[in-house]
Backbone as CSV, one residue per row, in Angstrom:
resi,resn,N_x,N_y,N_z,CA_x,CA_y,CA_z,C_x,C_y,C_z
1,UNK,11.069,-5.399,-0.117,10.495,-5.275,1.196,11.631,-5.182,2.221
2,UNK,11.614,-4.469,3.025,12.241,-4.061,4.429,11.656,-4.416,5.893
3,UNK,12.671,-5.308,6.482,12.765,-5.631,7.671,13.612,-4.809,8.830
4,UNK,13.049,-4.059,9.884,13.583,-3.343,10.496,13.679,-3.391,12.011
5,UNK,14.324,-3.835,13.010,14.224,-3.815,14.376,15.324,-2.823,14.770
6,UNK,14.511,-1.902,15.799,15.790,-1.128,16.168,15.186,-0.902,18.015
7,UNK,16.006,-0.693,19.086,16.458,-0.797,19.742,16.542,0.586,20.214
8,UNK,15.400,1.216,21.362,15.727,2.254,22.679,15.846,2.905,23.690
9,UNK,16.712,2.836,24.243,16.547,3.454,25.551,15.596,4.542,25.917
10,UNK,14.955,4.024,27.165,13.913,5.071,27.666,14.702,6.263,28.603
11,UNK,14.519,7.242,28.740,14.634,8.204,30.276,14.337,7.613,31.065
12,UNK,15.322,7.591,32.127,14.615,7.275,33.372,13.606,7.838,33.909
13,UNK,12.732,7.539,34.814,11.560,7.850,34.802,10.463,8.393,33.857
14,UNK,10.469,7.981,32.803,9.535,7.996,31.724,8.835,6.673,31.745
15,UNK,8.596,5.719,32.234,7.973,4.674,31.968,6.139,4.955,32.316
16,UNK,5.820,6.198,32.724,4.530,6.123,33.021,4.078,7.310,31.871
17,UNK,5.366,7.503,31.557,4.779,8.354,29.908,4.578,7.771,28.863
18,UNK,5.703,6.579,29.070,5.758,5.811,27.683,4.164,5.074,27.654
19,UNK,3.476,4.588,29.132,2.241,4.243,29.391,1.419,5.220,28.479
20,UNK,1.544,6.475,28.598,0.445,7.517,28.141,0.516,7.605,26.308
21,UNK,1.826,7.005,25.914,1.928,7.257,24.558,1.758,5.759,23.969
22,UNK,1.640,4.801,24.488,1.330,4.001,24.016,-0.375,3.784,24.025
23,UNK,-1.071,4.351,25.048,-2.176,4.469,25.296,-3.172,4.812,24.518
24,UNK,-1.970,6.173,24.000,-2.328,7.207,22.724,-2.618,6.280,21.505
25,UNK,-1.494,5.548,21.231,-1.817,4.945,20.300,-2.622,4.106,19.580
26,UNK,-3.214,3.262,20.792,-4.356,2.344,21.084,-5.624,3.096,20.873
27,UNK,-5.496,4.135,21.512,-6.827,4.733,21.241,-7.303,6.162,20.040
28,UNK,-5.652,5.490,19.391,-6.093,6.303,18.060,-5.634,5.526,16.885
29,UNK,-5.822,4.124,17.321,-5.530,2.886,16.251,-6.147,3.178,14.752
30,UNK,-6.614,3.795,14.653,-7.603,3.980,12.837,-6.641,5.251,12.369
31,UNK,-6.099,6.020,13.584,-5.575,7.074,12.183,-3.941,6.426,12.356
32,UNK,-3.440,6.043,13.113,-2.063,5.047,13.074,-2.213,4.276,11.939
33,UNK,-2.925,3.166,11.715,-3.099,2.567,10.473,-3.499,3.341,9.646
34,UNK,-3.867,4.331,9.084,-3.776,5.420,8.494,-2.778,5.508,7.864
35,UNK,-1.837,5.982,8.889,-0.864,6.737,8.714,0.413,5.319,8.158
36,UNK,0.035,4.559,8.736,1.226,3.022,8.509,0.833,2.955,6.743
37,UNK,-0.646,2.602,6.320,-1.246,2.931,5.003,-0.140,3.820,3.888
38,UNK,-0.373,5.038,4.778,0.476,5.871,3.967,1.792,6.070,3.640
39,UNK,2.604,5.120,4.455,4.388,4.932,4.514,4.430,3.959,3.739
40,UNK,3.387,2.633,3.227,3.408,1.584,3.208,3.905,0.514,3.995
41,UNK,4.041,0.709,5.056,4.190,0.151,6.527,3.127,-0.867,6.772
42,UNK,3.797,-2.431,6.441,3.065,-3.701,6.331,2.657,-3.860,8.026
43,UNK,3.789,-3.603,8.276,3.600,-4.220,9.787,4.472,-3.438,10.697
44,UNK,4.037,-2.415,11.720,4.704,-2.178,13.008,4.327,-2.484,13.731
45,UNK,5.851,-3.196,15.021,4.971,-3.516,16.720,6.433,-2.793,17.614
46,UNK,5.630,-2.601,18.262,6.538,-2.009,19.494,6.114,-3.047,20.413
47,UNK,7.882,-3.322,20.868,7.798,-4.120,22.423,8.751,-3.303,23.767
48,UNK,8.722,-3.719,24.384,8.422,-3.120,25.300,9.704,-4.324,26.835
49,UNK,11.138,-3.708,27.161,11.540,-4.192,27.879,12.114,-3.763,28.941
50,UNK,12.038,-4.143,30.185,12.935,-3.872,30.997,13.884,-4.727,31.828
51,UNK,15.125,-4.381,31.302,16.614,-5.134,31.780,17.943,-4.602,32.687
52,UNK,17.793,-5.373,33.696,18.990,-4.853,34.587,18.173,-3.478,35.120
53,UNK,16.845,-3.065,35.610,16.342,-2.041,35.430,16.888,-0.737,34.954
54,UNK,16.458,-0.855,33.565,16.868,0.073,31.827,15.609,-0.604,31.337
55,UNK,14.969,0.587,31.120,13.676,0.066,29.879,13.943,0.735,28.793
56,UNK,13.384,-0.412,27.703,14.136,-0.041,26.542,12.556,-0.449,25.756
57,UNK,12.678,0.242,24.684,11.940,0.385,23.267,12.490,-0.628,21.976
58,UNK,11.803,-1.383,21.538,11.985,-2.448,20.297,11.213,-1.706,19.452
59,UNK,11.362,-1.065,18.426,10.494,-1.068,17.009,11.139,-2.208,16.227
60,UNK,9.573,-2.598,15.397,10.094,-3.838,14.698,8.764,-3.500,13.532
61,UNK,9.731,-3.130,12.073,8.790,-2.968,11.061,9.128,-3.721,10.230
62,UNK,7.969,-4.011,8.818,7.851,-5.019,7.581,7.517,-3.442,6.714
63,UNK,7.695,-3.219,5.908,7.683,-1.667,5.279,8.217,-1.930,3.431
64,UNK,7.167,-1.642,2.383,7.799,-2.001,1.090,9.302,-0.708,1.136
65,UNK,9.655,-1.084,-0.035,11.083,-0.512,-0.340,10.763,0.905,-1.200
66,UNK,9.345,0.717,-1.811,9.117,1.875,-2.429,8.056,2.707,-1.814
67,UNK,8.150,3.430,-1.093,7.234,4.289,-0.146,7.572,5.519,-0.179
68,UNK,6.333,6.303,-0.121,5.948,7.947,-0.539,5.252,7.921,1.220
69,UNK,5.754,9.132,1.772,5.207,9.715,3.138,3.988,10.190,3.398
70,UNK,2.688,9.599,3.811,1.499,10.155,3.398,1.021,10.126,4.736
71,UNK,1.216,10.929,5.575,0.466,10.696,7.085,-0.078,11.740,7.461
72,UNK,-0.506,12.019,8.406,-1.403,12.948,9.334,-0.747,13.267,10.235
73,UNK,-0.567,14.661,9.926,0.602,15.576,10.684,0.324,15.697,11.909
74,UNK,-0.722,15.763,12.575,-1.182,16.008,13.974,-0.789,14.799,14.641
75,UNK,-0.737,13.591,14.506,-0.529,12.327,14.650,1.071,12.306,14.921
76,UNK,1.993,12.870,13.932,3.127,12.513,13.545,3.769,13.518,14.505
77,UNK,3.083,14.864,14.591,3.456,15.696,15.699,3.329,15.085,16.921
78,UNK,2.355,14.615,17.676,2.463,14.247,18.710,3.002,12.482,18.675
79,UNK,3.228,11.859,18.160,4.322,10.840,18.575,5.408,11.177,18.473
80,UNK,5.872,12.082,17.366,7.361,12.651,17.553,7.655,13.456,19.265
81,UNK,6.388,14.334,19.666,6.664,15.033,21.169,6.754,13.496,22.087
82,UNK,5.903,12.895,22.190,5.930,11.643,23.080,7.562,10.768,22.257
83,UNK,8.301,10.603,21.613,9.683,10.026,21.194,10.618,10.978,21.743
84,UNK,10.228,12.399,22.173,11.377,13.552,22.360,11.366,13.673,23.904
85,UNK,10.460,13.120,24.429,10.279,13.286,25.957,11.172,11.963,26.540
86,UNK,10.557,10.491,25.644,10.612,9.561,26.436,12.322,8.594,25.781
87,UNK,12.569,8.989,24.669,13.501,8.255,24.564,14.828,9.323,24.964
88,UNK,15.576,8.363,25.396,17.277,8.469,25.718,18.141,8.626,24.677
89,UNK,18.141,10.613,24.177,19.183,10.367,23.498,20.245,10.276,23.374
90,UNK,21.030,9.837,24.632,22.858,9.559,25.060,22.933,8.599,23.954
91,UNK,21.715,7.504,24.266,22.171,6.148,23.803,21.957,6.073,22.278
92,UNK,22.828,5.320,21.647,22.859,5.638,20.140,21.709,4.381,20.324
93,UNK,20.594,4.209,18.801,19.329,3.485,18.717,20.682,1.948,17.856
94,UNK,20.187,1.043,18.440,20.942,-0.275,18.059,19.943,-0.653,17.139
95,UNK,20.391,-0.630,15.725,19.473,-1.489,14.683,20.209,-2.329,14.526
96,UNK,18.775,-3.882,14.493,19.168,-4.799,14.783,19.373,-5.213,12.604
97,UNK,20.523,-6.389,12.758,20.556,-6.644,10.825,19.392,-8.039,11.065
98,UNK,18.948,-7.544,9.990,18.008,-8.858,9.560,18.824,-9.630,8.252
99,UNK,18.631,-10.559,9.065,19.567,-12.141,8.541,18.773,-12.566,7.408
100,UNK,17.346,-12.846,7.535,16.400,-13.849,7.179,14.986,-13.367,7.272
101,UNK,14.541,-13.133,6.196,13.515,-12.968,6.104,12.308,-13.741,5.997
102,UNK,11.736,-14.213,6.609,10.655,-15.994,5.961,9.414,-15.192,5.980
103,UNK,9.015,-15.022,4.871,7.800,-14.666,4.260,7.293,-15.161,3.063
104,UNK,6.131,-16.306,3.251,5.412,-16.679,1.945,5.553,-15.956,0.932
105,UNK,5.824,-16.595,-0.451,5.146,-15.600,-1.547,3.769,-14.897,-1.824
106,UNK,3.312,-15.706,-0.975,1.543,-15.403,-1.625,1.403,-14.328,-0.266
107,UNK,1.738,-14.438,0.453,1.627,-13.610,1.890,2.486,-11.800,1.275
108,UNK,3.891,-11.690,0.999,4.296,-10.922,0.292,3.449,-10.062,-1.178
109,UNK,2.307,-11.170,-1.879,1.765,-10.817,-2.948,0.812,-9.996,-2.423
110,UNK,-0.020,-10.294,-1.281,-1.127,-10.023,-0.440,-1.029,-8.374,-0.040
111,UNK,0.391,-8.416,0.229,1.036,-7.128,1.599,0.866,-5.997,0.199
112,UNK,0.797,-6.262,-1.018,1.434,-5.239,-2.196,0.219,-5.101,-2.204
């Protein structure tokens, strides 16, 4: 199993897009889990910061180690256009190392 946080800068003035693509997402929550289904993607969350005004993007996934790509291209097309608009690509994406993983066994048995 894979632990993943990574770290990105938004465009400036994109924060009322990043609104519209997160929006997106919410209101297309069944084919997202879908699509998470099909990566084997236990767990994604996006958070959401703004520092020193710089808003920045957290992905933070739980994802098995053995995963086949099974998603819904229309889906994958338009979050990739909403990632090409709104993130900053000057800034290199900071993945964060995971130290420590604390996950039950029986919780891990569950996720398979």
């Amino acid at each position: 199993m894979r632990a993943e946080l990574t770290k990105f800068k938004v465009k400036e003035g994109k924060s009322a897009l990043v609104d519209e693509w997160i929006q997106y997402m919410q209101n297309n929550m069944d084919d997202v889990l879908l699509n998470l289904e099909g990566e084997k993607m236990y767990v994604e969350t996006i958070f959401r910061e703004v520092f020193m005004d710089v808003e920045y993007l957290y992905w933070y996934s739980l994802q098995s180690d053995n995963h086949e790509t099974i998603v819904d291209e229309d889906l994958d097309e338009k979050h990739l256009e909403y990632m090409d608009a709104c993130i900053d690509k000057t800034f290199r994406p900071a993945d964060m190392q995971a130290e420590v993983m604390m996950l039950p066994d029986h919780i891990k048995k569950f996720m398979r």
